[in-house]
C-alpha positions as CSV (number, residue, x, y, z in Angstrom):
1,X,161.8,-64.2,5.5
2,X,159.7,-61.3,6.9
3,X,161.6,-58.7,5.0
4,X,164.5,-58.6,2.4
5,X,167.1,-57.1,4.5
6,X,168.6,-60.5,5.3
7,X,169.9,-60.8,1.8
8,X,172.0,-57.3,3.0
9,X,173.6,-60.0,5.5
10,X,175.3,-62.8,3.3
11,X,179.1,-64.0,3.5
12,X,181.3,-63.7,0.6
13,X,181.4,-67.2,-1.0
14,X,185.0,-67.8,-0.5
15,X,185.2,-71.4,-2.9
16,X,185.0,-69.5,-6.5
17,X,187.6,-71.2,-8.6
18,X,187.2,-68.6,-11.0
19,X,188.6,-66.2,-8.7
20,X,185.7,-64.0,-8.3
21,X,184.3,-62.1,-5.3
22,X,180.7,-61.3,-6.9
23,X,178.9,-64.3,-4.7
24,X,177.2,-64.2,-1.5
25,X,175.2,-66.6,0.0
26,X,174.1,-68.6,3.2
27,X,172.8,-71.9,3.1
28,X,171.0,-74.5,5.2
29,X,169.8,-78.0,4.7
30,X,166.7,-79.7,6.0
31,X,165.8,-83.4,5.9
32,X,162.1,-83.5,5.2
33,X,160.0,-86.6,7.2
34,X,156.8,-87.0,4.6
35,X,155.4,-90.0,7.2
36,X,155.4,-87.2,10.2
37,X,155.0,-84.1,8.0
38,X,158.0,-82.5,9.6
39,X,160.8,-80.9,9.0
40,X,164.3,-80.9,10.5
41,X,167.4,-78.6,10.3
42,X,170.5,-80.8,9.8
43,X,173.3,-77.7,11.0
44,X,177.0,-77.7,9.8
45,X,176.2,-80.0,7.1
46,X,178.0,-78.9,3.9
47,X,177.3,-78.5,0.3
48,X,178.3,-81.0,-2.2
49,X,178.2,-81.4,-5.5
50,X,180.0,-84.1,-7.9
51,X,182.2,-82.5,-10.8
52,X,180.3,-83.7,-13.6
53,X,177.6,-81.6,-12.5
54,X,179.8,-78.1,-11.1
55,X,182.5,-78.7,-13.2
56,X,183.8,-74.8,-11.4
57,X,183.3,-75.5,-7.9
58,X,182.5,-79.1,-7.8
59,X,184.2,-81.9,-6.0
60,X,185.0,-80.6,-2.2
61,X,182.8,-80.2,0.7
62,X,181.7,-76.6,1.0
63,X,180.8,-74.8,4.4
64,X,178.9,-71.6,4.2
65,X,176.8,-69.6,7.4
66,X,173.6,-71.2,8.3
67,X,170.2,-69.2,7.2
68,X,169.2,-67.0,10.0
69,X,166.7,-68.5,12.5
70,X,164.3,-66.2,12.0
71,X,164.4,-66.7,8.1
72,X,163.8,-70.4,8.5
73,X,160.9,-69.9,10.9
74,X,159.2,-67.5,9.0
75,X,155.6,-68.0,7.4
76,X,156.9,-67.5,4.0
77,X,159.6,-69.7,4.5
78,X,158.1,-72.3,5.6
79,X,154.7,-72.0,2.7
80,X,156.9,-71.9,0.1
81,X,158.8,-75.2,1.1
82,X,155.0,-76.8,1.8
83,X,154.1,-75.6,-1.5
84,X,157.3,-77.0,-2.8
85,X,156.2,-80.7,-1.5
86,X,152.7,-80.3,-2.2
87,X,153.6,-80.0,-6.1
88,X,156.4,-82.6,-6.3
89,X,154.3,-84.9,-4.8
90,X,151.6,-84.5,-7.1
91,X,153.7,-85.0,-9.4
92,X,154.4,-88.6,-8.1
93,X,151.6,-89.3,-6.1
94,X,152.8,-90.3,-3.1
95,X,154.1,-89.2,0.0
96,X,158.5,-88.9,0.4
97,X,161.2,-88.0,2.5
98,X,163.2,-85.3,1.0
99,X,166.6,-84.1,1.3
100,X,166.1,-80.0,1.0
101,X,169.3,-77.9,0.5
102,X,168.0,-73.7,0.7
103,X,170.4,-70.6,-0.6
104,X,170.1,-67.4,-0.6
105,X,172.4,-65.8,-3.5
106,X,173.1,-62.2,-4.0
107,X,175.1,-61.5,-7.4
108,X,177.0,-57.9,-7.0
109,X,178.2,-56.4,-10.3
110,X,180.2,-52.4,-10.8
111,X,181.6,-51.1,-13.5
112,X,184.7,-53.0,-13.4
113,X,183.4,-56.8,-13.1
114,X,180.6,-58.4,-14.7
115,X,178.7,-60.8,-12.2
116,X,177.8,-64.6,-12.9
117,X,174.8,-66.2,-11.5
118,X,175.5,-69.4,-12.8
119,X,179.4,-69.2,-13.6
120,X,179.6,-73.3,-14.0
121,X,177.9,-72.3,-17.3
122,X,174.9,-75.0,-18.8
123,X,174.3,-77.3,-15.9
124,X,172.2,-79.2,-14.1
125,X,172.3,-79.5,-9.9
126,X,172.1,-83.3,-9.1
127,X,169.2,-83.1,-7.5
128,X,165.5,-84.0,-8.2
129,X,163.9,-80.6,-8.2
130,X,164.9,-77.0,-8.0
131,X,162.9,-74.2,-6.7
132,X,163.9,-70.8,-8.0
133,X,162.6,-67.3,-6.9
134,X,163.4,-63.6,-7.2
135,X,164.1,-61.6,-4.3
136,X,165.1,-58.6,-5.9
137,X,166.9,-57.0,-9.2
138,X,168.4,-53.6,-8.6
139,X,170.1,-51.6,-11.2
140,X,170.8,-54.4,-13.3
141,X,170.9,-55.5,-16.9
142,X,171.2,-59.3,-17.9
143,X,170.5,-61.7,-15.5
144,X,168.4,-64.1,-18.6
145,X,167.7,-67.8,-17.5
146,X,167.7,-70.3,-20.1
147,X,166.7,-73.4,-20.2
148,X,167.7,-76.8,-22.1
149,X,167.1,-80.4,-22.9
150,X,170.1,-83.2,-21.7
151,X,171.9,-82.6,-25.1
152,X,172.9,-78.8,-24.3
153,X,170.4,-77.8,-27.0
154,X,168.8,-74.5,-26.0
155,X,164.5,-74.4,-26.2
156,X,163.5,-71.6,-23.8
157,X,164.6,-68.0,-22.4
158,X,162.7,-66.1,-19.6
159,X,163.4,-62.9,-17.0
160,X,163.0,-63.2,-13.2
161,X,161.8,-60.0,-13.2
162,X,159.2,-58.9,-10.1
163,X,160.2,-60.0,-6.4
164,X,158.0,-63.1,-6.0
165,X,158.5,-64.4,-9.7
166,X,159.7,-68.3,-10.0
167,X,160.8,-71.4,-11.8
168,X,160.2,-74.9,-10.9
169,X,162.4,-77.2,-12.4
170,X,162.7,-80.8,-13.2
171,X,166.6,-81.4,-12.7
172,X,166.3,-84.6,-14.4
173,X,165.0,-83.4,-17.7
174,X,166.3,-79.8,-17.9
175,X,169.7,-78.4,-17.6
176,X,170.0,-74.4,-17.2
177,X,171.9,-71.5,-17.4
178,X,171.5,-67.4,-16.3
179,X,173.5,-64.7,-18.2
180,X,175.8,-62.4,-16.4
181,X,175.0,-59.4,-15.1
182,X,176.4,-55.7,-15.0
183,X,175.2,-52.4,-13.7
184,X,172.3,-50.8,-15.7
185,X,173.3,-47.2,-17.4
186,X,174.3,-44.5,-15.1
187,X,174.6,-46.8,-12.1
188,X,178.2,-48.0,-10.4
189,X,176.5,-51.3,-9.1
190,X,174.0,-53.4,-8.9
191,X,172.9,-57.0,-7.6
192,X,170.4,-60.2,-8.0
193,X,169.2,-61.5,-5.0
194,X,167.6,-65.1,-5.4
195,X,166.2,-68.0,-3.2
196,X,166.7,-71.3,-4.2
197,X,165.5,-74.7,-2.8
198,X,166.8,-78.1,-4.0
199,X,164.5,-80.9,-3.3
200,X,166.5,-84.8,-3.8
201,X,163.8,-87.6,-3.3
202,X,165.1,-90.1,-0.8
């Protein structure tokens, strides 16, 4: 991740049951050794989610283009999946193996169609943490995470608003939620560019 010009190089997200072409994305996932600090690509292996958690897109085996190689082998990369550990772990206080699944997301919006960054609606992954961070917002309004407790009931709203700015979230506790987005005044289109990292203890 030396640059943001590999979020200019997603793939449509062809599995939208809503019909919807606003997604793009690439996705990898790592198995994480905590005994031998190390951390290995697993390649091809799809994304799954059970339906009482995606109730949208949930159900089926997913296959989307691997994360570049130089994106996964970048500093920043690579820090922000340490730093991940390092605070999960704290957390716990001890060492784990971890099952890491990493997306990169851009949300397009124009003047015709709204875009959905979260278009299963409230919901939480099925994993054991979530790492969420801002790439980029360009001529954009919306885009409002929200956050709530297992019963749906709503306790916090925030903006990712500057490239770098994150959430950490306990999927356990928390579900979550982002509005949609649609071009800012004067402008045809727009997009949200995120990363996120899902970390399932193992």
């Amino acid at each position: 991740m030396t640059n943001y010009e590999s979020w200019n190089d997603l793939k449509v997200d062809n599995y939208m049951n809503d019909g919807g072409h606003y997604r793009y994305r690439r996705y990898s996932v790592f198995r994480y050794d905590g005994s031998q600090k190390n951390l290995i690509e697993r390649p091809g292996e799809p994304h799954y989610q059970y339906k009482k958690f995606n109730v949208l897109n949930g159900g089926i085996k997913r296959y989307f283009e691997p994360i570049k190689a130089e994106i996964q082998s970048s500093l920043v990369f690579v820090k922000i999946i340490s730093l991940c550990i390092n605070a999960f772990e704290e957390i716990s206080t001890r060492t784990k193996d971890w099952h890491i699944e990493a997306h990169q997301f851009r949300i397009m919006t124009n003047a015709q169609d709204f875009g959905f960054p979260t278009p299963e609606g409230i919901h939480r992954d099925g994993v054991t943490y979530a790492f969420i961070m801002l790439v980029s917002r360009k001529n954009i309004i919306g885009g409002e995470s929200h956050l709530y407790d297992n019963q749906k009931r709503h306790f916090f709203s925030y903006f990712l608003e500057n490239s770098l700015d994150c959430t950490f979230l306990d999927d356990a506790k928390l579900m979550h939620s982002v509005s949609a987005i649609q071009p800012s005044k004067d402008a045809q289109e727009g997009y949200r560019d995120t990363l996120v990292i899902t970390f399932t203890e193992l």
